[in-house]
C-alpha positions in Angstrom: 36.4 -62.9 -58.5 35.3 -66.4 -60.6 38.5 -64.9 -63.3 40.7 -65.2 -60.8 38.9 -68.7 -59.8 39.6 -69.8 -63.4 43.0 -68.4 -64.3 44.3 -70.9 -61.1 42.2 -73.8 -62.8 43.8 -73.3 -66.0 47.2 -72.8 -64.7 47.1 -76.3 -62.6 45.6 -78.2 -65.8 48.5 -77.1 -67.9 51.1 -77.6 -65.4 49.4 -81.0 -64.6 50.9 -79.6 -61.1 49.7 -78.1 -58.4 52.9 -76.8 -57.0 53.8 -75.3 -60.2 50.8 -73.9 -60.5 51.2 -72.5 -57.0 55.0 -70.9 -58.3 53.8 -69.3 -61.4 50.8 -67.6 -60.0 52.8 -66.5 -56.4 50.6 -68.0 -54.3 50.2 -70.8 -51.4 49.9 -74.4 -52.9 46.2 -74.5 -50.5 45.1 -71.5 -51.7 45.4 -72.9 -54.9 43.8 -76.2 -53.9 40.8 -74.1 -52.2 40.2 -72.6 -55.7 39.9 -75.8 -57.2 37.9 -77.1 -54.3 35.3 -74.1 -54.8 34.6 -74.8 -58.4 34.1 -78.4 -57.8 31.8 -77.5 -55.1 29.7 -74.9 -57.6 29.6 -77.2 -60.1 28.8 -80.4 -58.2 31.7 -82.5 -59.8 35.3 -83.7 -59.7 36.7 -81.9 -62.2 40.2 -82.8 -61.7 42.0 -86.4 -60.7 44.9 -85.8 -57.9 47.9 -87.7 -57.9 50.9 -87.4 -56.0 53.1 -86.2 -59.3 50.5 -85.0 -61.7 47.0 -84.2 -62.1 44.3 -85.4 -65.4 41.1 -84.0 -66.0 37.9 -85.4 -66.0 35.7 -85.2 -69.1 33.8 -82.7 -67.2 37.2 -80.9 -66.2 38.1 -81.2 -69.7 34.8 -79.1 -70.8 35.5 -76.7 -68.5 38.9 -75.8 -69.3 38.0 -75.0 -72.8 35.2 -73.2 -71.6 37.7 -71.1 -69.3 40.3 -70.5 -72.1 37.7 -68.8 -73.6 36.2 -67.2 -70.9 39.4 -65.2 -69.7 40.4 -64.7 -73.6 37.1 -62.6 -73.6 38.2 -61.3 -70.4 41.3 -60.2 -71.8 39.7 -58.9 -75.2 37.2 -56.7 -72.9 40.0 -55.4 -70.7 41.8 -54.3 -73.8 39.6 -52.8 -75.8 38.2 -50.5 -72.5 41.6 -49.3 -72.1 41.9 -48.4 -75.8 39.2 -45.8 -74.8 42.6 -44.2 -73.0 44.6 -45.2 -75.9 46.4 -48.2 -73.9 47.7 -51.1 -75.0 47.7 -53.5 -71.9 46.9 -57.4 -71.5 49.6 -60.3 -71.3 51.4 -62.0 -74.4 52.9 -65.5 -74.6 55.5 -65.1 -77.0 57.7 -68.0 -78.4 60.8 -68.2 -80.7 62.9 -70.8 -82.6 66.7 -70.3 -80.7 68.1 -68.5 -83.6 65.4 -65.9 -83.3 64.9 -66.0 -79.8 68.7 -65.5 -78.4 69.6 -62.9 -81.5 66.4 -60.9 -82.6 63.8 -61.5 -80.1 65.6 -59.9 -76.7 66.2 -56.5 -78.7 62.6 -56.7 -80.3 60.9 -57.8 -76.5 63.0 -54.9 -74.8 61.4 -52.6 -77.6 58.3 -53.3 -77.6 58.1 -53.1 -73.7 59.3 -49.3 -73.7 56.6 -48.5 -76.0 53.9 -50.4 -74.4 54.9 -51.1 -70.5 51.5 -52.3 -69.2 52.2 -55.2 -71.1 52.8 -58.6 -69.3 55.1 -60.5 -71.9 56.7 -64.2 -71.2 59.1 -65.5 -73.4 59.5 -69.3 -74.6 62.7 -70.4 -76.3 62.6 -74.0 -78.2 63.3 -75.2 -81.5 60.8 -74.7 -83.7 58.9 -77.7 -83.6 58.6 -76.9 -80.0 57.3 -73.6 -80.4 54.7 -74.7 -83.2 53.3 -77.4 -80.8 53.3 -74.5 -78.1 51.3 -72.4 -80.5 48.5 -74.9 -81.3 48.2 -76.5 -78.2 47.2 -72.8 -77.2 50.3 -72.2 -74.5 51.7 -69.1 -76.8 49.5 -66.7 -78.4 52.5 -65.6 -81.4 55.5 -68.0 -82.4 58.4 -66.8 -84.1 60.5 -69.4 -86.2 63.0 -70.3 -88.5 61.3 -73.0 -90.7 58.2 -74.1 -92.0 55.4 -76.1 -90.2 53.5 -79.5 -90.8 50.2 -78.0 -88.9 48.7 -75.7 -91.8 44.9 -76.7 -90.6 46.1 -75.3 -87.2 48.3 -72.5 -87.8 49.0 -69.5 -90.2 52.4 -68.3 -91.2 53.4 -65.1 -92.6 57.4 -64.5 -93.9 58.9 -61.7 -91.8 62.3 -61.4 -92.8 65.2 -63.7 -94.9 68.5 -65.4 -93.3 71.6 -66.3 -94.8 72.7 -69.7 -94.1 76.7 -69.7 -94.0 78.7 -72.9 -94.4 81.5 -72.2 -91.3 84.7 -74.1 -90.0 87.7 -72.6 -88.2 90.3 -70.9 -90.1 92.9 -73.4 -90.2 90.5 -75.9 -91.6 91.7 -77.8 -95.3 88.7 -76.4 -97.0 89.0 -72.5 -96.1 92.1 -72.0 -98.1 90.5 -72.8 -101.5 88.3 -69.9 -103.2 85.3 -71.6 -103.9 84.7 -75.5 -103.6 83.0 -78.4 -106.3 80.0 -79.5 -103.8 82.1 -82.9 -104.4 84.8 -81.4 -102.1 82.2 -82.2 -99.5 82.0 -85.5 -99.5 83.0 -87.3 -96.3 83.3 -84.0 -93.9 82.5 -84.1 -90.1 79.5 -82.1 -89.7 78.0 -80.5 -86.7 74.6 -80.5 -86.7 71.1 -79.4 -84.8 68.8 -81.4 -83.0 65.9 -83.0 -85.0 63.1 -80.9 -85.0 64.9 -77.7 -85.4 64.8 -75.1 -88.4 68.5 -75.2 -88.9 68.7 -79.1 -88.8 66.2 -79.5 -91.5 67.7 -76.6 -93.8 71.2 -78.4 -92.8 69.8 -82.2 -93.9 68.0 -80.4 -97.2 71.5 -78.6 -98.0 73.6 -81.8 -97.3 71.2 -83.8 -100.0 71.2 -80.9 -102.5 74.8 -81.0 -102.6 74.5 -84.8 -103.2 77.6 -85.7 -100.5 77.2 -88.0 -97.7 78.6 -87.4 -93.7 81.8 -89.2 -92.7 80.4 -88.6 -89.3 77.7 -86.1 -87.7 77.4 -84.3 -83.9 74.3 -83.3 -82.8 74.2 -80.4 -80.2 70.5 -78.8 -79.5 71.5 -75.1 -79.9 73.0 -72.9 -82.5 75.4 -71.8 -79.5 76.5 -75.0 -79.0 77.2 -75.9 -82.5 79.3 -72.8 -83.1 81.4 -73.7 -79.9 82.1 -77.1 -81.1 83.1 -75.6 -84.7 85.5 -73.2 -83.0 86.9 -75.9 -81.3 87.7 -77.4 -84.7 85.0 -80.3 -84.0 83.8 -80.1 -87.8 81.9 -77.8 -90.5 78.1 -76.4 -90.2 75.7 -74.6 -91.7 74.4 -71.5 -89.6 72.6 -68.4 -89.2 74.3 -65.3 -90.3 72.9 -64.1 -87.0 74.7 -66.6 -85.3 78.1 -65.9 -86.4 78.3 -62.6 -87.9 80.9 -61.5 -84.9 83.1 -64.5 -85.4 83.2 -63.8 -89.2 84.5 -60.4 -88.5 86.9 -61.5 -86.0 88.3 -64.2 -88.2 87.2 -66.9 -86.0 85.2 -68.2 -88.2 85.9 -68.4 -91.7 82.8 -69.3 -94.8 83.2 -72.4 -96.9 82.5 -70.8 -100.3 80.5 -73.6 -102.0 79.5 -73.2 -106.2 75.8 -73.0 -106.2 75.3 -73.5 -102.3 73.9 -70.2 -101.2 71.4 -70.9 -98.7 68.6 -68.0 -98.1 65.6 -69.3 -95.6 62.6 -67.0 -94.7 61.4 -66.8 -90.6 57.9 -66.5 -90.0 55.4 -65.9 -87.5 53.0 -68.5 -86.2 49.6 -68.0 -84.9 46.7 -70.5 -84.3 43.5 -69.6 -86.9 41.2 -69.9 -84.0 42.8 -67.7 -81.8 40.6 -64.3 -80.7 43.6 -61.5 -81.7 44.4 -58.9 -79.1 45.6 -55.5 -79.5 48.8 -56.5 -77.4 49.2 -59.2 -80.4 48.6 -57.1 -83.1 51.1 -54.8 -82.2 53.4 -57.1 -81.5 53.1 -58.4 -84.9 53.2 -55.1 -86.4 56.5 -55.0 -85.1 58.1 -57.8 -86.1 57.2 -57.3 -89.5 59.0 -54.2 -89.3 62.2 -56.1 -88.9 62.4 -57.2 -92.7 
């Protein structure tokens, strides 16, 4: 079947692979060559330059990529919409999250939505969120679901789903957890622990740190929220972080909040889709659900 033909052809131009390509789609790295032999053959071009670590389209490869993302979206929309005539939500989703969302909302949410609609093929993508937007408009997820806003606003739409608390954390025998509430002066020359650039916590971290008008003594940079609570339990420094992150460690006392006058942080997530995007009924329920989160 030529859908078949073409979801191997995509899969090897966005793996720029063919082994990968072979992995994720469980079969034989020649059976995926003979695919990609076949279409060449039909259409009477190389569409696809082989090396021995990656491969590049041609410009005709190029054209028919596009063509084939299209092509098997329609697919997928035509699928979908005959099974609706059984009232059945089936299809695949892509679905991507910033780390905050995707290690402490998204698992519950995915393991939700897949009891309600099991024909469903779902992947799951954790990044940071400038990850996960690149992911979204480079077509590789069809819904992104992060923690800060986005620089591509010609490419993508956002919608708010819910609000976070940002908390200001250190360990309980830190100097500045004994004091009720602190001058944002009391700041000045702390060891923070911070997120990787790029990431929704980082940038509300660097906006909060200028707001406050108080400069670093010295900053560590670890690229997860896990990772930065472990290194302020170990009594590495301060940070700002989700109230998802930490709830459990604030009730335990691990963890104790840096009271701060005037330094409540409150950040909206939102969900990311690309404007050009055809929207299936796997998708729109999806979304449905998350916005039943706030």
């Amino acid at each position: 079947m030529i859908v078949d033909t073409l979801k191997v052809y995509v899969t090897v131009v966005e793996q720029c692979n063919f082994s990968r390509a072979a992995k994720l789609l469980n079969l034989s790295q020649p059976g995926v060559s003979m695919h990609i032999r076949n279409l060449e053959n039909e259409f009477g071009i190389k569409l696809i330059h082989r090396s021995p670590r990656h491969v590049k389209t041609t410009d005709a490869g190029h054209i028919l990529y596009q063509r084939a993302k299209q092509m098997l979206a329609l697919y997928e929309n035509a699928k979908e919409e005959i099974h609706l005539l059984r009232d059945e939500v089936t299809g695949s989703l892509k679905v991507g999250a910033s780390f905050t969302i995707g290690e402490y909302i998204l698992p519950r949410l995915i393991a939700d939505f897949a009891r309600q609609y099991p024909q469903v093929d779902i992947q799951v993508m954790i990044a940071n969120t400038e990850e996960i937007a690149q992911a979204v408009r480079a077509d590789q997820l069809d819904v992104g679901l992060v923690e800060g806003k986005v620089d591509y606003a010609d490419i993508l739409v956002d919608h708010p789903f819910m609000e976070d608390e940002m908390i200001l954390v250190a360990p309980p025998d830190h100097e500045l957890t004994a004091l009720p509430k602190l001058e944002p002066s009391m700041l000045q020359d702390q060891i923070w622990i911070l997120r990787e650039s790029g990431s929704g916590t980082r940038s509300y971290s660097e906006q909060f740190i200028r707001d406050l008008g108080v400069e670093p003594k010295r900053t560590y940079v670890f690229n997860s929220s896990q990772g930065v609570k472990e290194a302020v339990l170990a009594g590495l420094g301060i940070a700002l972080l989700s109230r998802w992150v930490i709830h459990k460690e604030l009730e335990a006392g691990e963890l104790r909040r840096i009271h701060v006058k005037g330094g409540r942080v409150i950040r909206p997530f939102f969900i990311l889709q690309d404007r050009k995007a055809a929207s299936t009924m796997a998708m729109k329920m999806l979304i449905q659900q998350v916005r039943q989160l706030s």
